[in-house]
N, C-alpha and C positions, 0 to 999 in steps of 0.2 A: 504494500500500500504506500501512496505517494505520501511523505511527510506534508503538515499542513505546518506550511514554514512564510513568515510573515501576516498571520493574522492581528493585528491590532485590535487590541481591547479598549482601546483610550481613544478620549475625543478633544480634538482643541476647542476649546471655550471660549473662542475669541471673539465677544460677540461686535458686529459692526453695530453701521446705524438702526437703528431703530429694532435691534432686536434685545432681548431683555433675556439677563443673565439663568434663570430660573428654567424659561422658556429651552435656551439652548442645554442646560445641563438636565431636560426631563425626553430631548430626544435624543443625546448621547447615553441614556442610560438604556431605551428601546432601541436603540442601534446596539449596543451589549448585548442584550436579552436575544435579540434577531442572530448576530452572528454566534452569537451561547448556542443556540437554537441547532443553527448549519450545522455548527462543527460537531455537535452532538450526534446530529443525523448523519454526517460524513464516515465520523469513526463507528456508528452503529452498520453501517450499511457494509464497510469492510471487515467489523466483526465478523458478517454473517457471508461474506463472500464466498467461502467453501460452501455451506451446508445449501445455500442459494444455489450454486453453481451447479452441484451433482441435482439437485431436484427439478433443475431446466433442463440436465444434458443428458441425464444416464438413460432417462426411456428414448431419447431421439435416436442414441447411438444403439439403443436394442433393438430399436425400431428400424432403424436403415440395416443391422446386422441380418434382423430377423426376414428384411423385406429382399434383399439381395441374393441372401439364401436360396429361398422359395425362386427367387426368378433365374440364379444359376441352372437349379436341378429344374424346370420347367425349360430351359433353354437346352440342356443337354438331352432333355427327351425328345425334343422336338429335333434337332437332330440327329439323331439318330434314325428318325419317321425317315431323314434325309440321307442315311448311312453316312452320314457325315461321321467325324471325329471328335467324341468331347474332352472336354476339356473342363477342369475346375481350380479355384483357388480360396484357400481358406484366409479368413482373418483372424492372426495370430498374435494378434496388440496390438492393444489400441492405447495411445498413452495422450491424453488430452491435458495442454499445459493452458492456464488461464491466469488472465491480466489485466486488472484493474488501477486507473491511474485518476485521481482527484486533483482538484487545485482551487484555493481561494485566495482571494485578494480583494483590495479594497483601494477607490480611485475616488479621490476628494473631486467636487464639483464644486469649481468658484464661480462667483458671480462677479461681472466685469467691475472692475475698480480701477480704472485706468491705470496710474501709474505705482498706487498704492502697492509697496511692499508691504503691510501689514494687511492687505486685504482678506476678509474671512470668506468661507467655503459653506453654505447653506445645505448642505446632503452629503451626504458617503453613499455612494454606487458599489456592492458589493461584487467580484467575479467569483465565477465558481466554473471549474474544467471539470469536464468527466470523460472518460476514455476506457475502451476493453478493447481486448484481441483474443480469440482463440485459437490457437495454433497445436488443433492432432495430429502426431506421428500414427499413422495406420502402416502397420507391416501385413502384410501379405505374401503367403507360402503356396507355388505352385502345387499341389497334388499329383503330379504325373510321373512321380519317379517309379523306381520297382517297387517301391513296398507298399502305395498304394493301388498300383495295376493288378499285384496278386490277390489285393483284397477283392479287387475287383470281379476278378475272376473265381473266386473262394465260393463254392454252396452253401448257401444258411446254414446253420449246424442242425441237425434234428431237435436238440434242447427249446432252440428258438421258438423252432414253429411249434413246437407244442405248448410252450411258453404265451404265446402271442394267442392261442386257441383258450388258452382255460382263462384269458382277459376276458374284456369284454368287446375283441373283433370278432365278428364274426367270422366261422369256417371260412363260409365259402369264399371270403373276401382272403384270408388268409391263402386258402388252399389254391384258386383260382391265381394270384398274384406269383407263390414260391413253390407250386408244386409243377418239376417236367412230367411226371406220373404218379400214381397211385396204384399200387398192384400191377406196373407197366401199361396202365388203360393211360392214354397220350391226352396231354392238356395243350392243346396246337404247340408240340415240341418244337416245330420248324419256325414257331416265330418267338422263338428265344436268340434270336442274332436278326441278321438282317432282311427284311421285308421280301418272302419268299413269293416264287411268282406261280406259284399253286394255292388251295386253299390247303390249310392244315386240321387233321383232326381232331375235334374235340369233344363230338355230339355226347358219346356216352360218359364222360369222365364230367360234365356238365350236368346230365340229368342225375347221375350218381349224386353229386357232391348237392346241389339241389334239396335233394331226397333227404342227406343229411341234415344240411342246414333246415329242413322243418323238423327232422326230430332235437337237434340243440335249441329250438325257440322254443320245444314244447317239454323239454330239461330233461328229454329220456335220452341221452346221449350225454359224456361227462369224459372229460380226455383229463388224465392225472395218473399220477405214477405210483408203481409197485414196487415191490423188493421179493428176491428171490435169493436161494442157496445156490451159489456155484462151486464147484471143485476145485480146487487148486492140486495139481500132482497126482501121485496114486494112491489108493489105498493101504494103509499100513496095517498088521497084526495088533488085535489093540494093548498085546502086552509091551509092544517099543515103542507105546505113548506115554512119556511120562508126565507127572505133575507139571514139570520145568516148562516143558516141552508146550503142556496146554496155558501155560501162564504166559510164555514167551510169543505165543499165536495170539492170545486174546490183547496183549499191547501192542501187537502191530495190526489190530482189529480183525483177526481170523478167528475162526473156530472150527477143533477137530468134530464132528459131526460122525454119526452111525453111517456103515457103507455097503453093500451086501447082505449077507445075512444076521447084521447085527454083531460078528467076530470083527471087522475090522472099524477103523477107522479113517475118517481122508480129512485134509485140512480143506478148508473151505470160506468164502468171505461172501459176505453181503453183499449185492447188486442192486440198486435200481434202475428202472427200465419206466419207458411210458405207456401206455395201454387207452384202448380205448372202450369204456362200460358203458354198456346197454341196460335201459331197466328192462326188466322181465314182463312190463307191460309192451314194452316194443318190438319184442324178440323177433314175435310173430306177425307184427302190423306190416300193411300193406307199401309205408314208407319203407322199412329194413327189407324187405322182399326185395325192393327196386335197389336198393345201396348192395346187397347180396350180390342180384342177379351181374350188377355190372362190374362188379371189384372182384366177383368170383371168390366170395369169404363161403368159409364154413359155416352149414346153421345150425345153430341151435346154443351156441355159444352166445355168452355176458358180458365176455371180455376179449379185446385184440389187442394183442401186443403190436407199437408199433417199433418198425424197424425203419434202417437206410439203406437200400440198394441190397436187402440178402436174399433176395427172389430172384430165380429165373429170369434171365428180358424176354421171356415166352410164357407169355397163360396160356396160351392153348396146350402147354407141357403140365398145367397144376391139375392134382387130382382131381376128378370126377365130383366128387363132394369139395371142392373148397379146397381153401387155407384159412389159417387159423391167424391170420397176422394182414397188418394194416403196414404194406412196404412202402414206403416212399420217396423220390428220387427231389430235391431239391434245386434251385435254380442259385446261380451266383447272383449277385445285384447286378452286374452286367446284364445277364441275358434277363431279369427280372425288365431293369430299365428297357432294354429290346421289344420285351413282350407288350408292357404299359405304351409303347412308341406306336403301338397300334390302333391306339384312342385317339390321334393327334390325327384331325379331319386336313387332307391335303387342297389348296385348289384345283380345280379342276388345268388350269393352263400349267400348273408346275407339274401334270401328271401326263398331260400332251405334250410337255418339253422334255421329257425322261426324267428331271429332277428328281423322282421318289418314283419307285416302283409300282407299279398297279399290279395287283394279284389278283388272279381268275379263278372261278368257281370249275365243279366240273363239265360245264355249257360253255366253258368258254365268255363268260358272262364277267363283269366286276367284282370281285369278291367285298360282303359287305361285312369289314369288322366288327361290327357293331353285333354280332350276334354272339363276338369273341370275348370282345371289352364292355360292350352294353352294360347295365347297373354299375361301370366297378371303374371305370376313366374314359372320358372323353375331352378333347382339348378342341376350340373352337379358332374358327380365324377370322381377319377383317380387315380389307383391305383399306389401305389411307395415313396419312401422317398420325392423328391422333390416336391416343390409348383409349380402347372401348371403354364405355363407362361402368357398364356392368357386369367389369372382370374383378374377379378377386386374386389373381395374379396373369400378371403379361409380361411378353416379351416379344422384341420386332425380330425379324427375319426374312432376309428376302423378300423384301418389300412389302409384308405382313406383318402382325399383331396375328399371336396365338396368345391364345388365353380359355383360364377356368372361369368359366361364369360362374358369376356369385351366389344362385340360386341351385346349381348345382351340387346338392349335397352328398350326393355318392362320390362324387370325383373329388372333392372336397376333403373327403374321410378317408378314402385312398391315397391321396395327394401328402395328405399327414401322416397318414403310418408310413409313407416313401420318405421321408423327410428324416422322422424320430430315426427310422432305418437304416439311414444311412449315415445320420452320424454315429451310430451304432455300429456300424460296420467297417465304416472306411474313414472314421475321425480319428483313432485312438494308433494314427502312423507314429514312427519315430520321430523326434522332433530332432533337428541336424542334419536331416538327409536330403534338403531339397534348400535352394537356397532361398532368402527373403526376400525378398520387396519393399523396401520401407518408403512409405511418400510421407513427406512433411507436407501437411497443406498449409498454403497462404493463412492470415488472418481473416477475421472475417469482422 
């Protein structure tokens, strides 16, 4: 804070013609009180500079962090609609330096006295300066080195999606977004990379998952996890188990457990695993028939264990009656963002120019996404300099505006668990491996 250096307190009393001593010493004491008054306000106002400061700035800067975000990953989807190349960069500090600068003074006003050196001065004209500048260092770290491309390329982990299933997204939004199959039944596998120029299958892994999601609305359907005894090694005589032996397993959390006919022993440790429980109202309902028929499960079972990739890539090779397990093949956020790039409505003249791919049905016809992406993203475009107005996020491109409409709330709740996800997945890189960006902006 600037020092407030030349304030006078004092008035000269000099009074000329016709002004009367009393008079002048009862406006130099209201000239006190006044500038008492400023300088009080001056130094209150730089007291509170900090606490001021963050309570004007900290939501702006959340706000522009939060807002940029959203239109990066909105731009990287879109192209990719374009098989373009994305690209991203994080903001990795933000260091906002602020500056306030005061000043008062005070400029006697004479009144003409021609040649009088003793002439008196009728008023005190006070100045008062004020001055800021804000000046943020924002550093900015490319994302495209190796340790973000592998994330990139990385499949969910099974944990996750079962994780994100017992929340409160729904299945299918879940399942439909990270699942490439289900029991090897195909979620259009071929639009997990670039805009194939077939349509891909999806019909039955669609009506399946469906089927589900009305039995988790209606709570007969509960994904959470079990535990089970597994083996460790072989079977021992249970006379060369000793006390030691069973103490020294149980602190490194095993236990020797019965194994055959009760003569031996084996060492063994706890598992949990994920499953998926059916109530025994559903077992038999005409929903679980249809989720049966097309994932090709076992019936008459409560529970399915689910698994990653330990199935056959052939049902037509699974028993007659079923499996007993809920297999599933997860997508990376790469080919997730791929998939979602198929909500992102192209114009018609970038699809006549070759710009993006058009894909055909089996007629030979348009293929229309929307039977793929319908309820779960769709992105909107519009041609013109201006940002539509009833986007809740945008971005230009190629002489367009793509954007989420604001009323859009499926795309909306999609658009947000893509977001949480991905800093989930591909925020937590090493820091020192890609280099900075630091811009000092101008004041302002």
């Amino acid at each position: 804070m600037t020092g407030i250096g030349g304030l006078g307190m004092s008035c000269v009393e000099n009074a000329g013609p016709g002004h009367k001593p009393a008079t002048v010493r009862w406006a130099c004491t209201l000239r006190r009180i006044a500038l008492t008054g400023l300088a009080v306000a001056i130094l209150g106002g730089c007291a509170s500079l900090g606490p001021q400061t963050l309570q004007q700035s900290r939501l702006e800067y959340n706000e522009a962090v939060k807002t940029t975000t959203e239109e990066q990953l909105l731009l990287n989807i879109v192209r990719l609609r374009y098989t373009d190349t994305p690209s991203s960069m994080a903001v990795s500090a933000i260091a906002a330096q602020f500056e306030r600068t005061h000043g008062v003074g005070l400029m006697p006003f004479f009144t003409a006295a021609g040649g009088d050196i003793n002439r008196s001065f009728t008023a005190i004209l006070p100045q008062f300066q004020y001055g800021g500048a804000d000046r943020p260092t924002i550093s900015l770290t490319p994302q495209d080195d190796n340790e973000f491309t592998r994330k990139l390329f990385t499949p969910v982990p099974l944990e996750g999606i079962v994780y994100l299933v017992k929340t409160t997204w729904p299945l299918a939004t879940v399942f439909r977004l990270y699942l490439e199959n289900l029991n090897w039944i195909p979620n259009a596998q071929t639009a997990s990379g670039p805009t194939p120029g077939a349509a891909p299958e999806f019909s039955d892994f669609r009506r399946g998952i469906e089927a589900l999601q009305v039995l988790q609305d209606q709570g007969l359907v509960v994904f959470g996890m079990a535990e089970r005894w597994e083996p460790v090694g072989p079977a021992l005589a249970a006379p060369r188990v000793s006390a030691v032996d069973v103490l020294e397993a149980a602190k490194a959390g095993y236990e020797y457990r019965k194994a055959g006919n009760g003569n031996s022993l084996q060492l063994a440790r706890k598992v949990s695993f994920p499953v998926m429980r059916i109530s025994p109202a559903a077992v038999n309902s005409p929903e679980f028939a249809q989720v049966r028929r097309f994932f090709r499960l076992k019936a008459g079972l409560q529970a399915y264990e689910i698994t990653q990739e330990g199935l056959t890539p052939f049902p037509d090779a699974y028993p007659a009656e079923g499996v007993g397990v809920l297999d599933l093949e997860t997508r990376s956020m790469l080919q997730t963002l791929y998939f979602i790039s198929h909500g992102v409505e192209v114009p018609s003249a970038h699809l006549e120019l070759g710009l993006a791919r058009k894909t055909l049905d089996a007629t030979g016809q348009a293929f229309d996404w929307g039977q793929i992406t319908g309820g779960l993203f769709a992105v909107r475009y519009k041609a013109g300099d201006e940002r539509p107005q009833n986007a809740r996020v945008a971005v230009p491109y190629r002489g367009y505006w793509f954007y989420i409409d604001e009323k859009d709330q499926d795309t909306k709740a999609t658009f947000a668990l893509l977001v949480e996800l991905s800093r989930l997945e591909l925020g937590s890189a090493k820091s020192g491996m890609s280099p900075v960006l630091t811009l000092p902006i101008g004041a302002r």
